[in-house]
N, C-alpha and C positions, 0 to 999 in steps of 0.2 A: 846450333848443336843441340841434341837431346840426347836425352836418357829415355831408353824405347822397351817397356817393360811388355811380353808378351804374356797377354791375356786367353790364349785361343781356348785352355779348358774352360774357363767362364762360356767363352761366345757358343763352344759346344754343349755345353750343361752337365757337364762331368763333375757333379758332386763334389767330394770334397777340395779337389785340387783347382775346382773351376770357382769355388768358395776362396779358398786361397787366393789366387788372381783377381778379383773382385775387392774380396776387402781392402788388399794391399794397397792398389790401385786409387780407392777410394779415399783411404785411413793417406797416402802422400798428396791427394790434391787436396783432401783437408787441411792439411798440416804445412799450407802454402808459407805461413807469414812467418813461421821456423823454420823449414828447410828449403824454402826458395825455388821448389819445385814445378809448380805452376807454370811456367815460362818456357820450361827444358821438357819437364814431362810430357813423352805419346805414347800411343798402343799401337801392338802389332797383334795381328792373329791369322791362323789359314780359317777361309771360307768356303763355305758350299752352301747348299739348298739347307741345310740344317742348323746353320750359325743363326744367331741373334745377336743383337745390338746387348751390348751389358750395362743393365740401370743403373745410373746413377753418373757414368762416363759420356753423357751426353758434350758435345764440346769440343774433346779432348782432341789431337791431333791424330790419325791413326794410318797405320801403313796395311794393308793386308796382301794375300798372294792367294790366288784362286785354286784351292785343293783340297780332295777332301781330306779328313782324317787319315786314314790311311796312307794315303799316296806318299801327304806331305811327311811323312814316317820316313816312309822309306828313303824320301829326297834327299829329308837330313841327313840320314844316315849314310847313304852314299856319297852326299858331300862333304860330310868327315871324312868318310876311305880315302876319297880322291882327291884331297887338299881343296876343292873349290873356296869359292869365296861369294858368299849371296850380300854383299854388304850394297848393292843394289837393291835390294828389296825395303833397307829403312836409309834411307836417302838423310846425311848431317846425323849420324848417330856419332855418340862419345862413349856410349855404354849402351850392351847390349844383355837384360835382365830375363833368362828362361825359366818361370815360371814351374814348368813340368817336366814331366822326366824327356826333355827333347831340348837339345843345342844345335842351332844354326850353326852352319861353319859359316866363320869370322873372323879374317888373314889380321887385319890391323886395329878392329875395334875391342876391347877389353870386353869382357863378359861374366857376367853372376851368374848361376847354376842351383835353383833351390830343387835340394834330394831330400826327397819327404820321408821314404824309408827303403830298406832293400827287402820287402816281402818276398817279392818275387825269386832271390836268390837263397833268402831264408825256408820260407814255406814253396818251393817249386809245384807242389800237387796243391795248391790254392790257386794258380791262375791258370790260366788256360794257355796249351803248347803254345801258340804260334806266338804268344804276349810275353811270357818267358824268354822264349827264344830269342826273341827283339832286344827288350831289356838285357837279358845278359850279355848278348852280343856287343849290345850298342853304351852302354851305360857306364863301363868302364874308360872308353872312348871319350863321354860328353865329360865325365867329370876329371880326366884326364886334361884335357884341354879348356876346359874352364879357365877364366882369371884366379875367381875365387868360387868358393863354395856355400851358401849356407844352406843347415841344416834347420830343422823345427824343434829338433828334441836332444839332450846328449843322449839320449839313445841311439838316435838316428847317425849322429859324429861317429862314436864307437864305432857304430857298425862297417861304415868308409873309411875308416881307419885301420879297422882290423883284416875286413874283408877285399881293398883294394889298397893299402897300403897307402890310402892318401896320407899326406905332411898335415899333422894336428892345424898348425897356422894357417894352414892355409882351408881351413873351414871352421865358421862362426856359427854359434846354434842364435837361432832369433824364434823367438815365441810367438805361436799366434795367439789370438785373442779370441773372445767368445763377442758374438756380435751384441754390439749397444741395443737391440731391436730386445732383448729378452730380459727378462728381468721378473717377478715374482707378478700372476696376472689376480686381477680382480674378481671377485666371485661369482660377477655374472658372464664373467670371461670363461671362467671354469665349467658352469652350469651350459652356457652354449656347446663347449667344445663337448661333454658329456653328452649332451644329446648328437651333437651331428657325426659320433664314432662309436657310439656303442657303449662308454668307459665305465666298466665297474666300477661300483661302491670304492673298493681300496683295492688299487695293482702298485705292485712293481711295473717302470717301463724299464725299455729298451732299443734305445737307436742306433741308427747305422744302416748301411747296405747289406742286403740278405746277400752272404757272402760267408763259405769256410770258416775264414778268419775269424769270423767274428763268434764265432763257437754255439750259436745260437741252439744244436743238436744237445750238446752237453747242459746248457741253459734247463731245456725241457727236463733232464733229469735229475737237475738240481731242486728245481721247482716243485716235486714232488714230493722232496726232502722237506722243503721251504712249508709249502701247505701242511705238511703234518702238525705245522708247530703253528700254523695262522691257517685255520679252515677255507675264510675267508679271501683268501689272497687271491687275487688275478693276475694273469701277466698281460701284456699290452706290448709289440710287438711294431715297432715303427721304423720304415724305412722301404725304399725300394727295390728293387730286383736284381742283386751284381749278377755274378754268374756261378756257375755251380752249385744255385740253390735248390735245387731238387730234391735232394738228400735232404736237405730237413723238412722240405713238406709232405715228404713220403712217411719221414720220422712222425710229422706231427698227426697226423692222419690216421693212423695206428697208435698215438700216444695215449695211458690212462688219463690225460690233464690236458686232455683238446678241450673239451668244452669249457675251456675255465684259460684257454691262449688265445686273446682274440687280435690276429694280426692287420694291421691298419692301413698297411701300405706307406705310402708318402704322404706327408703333412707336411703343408705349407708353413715358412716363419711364423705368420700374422697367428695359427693356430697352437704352433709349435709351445712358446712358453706356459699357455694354459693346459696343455698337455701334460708337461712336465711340473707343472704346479698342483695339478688333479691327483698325479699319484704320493704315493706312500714313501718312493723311494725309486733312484734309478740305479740300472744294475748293468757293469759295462762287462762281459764277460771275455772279450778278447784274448786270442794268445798272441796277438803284437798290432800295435798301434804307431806310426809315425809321430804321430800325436794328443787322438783321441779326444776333439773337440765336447764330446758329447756331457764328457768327466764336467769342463767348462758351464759348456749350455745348462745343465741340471741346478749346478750351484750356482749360476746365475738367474737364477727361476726359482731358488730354497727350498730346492729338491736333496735330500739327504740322497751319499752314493756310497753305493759299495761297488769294487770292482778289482778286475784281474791286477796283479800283484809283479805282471810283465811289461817288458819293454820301458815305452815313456809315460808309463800313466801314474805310476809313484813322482813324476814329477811334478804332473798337474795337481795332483791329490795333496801334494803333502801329508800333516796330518790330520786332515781333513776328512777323509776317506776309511772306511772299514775293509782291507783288500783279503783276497783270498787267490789260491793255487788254481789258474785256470783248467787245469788237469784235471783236477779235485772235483768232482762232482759236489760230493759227501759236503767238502769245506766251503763248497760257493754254496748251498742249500741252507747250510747251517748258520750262513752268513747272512744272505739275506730274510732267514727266518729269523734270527736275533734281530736285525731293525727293525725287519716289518712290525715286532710285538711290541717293542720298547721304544714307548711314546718320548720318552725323556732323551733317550740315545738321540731319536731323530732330532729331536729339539737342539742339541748340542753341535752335534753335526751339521745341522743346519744354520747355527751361528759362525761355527769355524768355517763353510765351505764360503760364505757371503766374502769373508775377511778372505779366505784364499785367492777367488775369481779376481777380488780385484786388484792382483799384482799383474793379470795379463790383461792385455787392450792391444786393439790396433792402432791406436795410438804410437804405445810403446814397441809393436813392431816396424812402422813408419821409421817412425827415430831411426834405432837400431837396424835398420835394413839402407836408410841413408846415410849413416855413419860406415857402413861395410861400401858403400857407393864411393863415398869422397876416398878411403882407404885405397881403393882399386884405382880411380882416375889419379891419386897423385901419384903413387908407383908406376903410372905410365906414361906420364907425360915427361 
């Protein structure tokens, strides 16, 4: 018998929920000689011409079903409507663990559901029709029928609680972690990443997918604000291409403070923490985060942060964090022009956020995500 955790956003490369799939995965075969997993644990994923094997799962037992993205959307989805049953597809499953926002129908195996956040129903002109459409259709459906639910953030619980009337009990928030790969880099670690990206003397970053949500337009006019009060400030600009980014490189293109935003693109892990070590301070400007890894990554690299004052990010922040009114242009400008000046602030900040980072690990979401496991399997048996 196993427990069959599907991995497929990893095998497709879907950012942060394919990050999610991955760590988990890794963070329980780790963690063999405590939770006895080893033996039971396999992976499922849908493939095509675009999937990849996912490092570090070399090994592991795995089931997959030949489709692409897409298709296998719709399959699910229809095999909810229509009661089917794919419990053919993971062959001696005892639990069946969906990853993303997608549940296999699944007549007699129990099943986990992690719902990272409801953007989609919150912010509707953030995603694209036809991805909306999907999700809202389909999503009340998956978590509907789940065993059980967990969530990333109590933001995220609220919000399935409010907005679909899920039963409190029956969803557990479990924390991810900020990967063990990042941590505060060396100086000639700094000095390389500095040459092969361009990185000003002293930036603010900021990561994430160039995406609405993440408010990156408003960023530009805070930044204005910011530079009044540190001449010298740059912004740095990291992440890759969601969708509906347009709008802001139209914005930036006509911005007085383009030549002083120099966007980077995607940056690899190996480069990531010297990045984050290089600047002055990181700035998460978001108006809603599932979880907001980025808040983690920074102060795991003793990057001081300021950031949006919404959703789940007061929770990774504590008080670690300088936050402001994502709305607020005025009050995010203001905000990260008092860090970027105030050498002592960062100083401080940067001791409390060290002490923050380490209450989350994949570690402790392993645990906590096998403890909601055994939970489900003996209510079913």
């Amino acid at each position: 018998m196993s427990i069959y955790l599907d991995v497929s956003a990893a095998a497709h490369g879907r950012a942060g929920l394919g990050r999610y799939a991955a760590s988990l995965a890794r963070a329980l075969l780790q963690n063999e000689m405590t939770h006895k997993v080893s033996e039971s644990l396999a992976l499922f994923y849908n493939r095509d011409r675009a999937t990849r094997l996912v490092e570090g799962l070399d090994g592991v037992p795995t089931r997959t079903v030949r489709a692409g993205y897409k298709p296998w959307r719709m399959a699910v989805w229809l095999g909810q409507l229509l009661g089917l049953d794919y419990a053919r597809l993971i062959p001696g499953a005892e639990l069946f663990h969906a990853t993303e926002h997608l549940l296999m129908p699944l007549r007699d195996v129990p099943t986990v559901l992690t719902v990272h956040d409801l953007i989609y129903h919150l912010f509707p002109q953030y995603h694209k029709r036809l991805n909306r459409t999907y999700l809202g259709a389909a999503m009340p459906l998956f978590v509907r029928r789940a065993t059980a639910v967990i969530t990333v953030s109590e933001s995220s619980k609220r919000d399935l609680v409010r907005l679909y009337g899920v039963r409190p009990e029956k969803v557990t928030v479990v924390y991810e972690g900020a990967s063990a790969n990042l941590s505060p880099a060396a100086d000639d670690e700094i000095a390389r990443v500095r040459r092969r990206y361009g990185l000003p003397e002293r930036f603010a970053v900021t990561v994430g997918t160039i995406e609405p949500r993440k408010n990156l337009s408003r960023l530009l006019d805070a930044f204005v604000i910011a530079k009044e009060r540190v001449p010298d400030l740059g912004l740095v600009v990291v992440g890759s291409k969601g969708w509906l980014y347009q709008s802001f490189f139209r914005k930036l293109e006509s911005h007085e403070c383009r030549d002083h935003v120099l966007v980077a693109g995607y940056v690899s892990e190996e480069d990531l923490a010297a990045v984050y070590s290089a600047a002055d301070l990181c700035v998460v400007p978001s108006l809603y985060e599932g979880f907001g890894l980025p808040v983690l990554e920074a102060m795991a690299c003793g990057t001081p942060v300021v950031c949006s004052r919404a959703s789940s990010l007061p929770e990774l922040g504590g008080d670690a964090v300088l936050y402001f009114d994502p709305r607020d242009a005025d009050e995010m400008g203001e905000t990260v022009g008092r860090l970027a000046r105030d050498a002592s602030l960062r100083e401080e900040l940067r001791a409390k956020g060290m002490a923050q980072v380490a209450r989350f690990s994949w570690e402790r979401t392993a645990r906590e995500t096998m403890a909601v496991y055994r939970r489900v399997l003996r209510a079913s048996a």
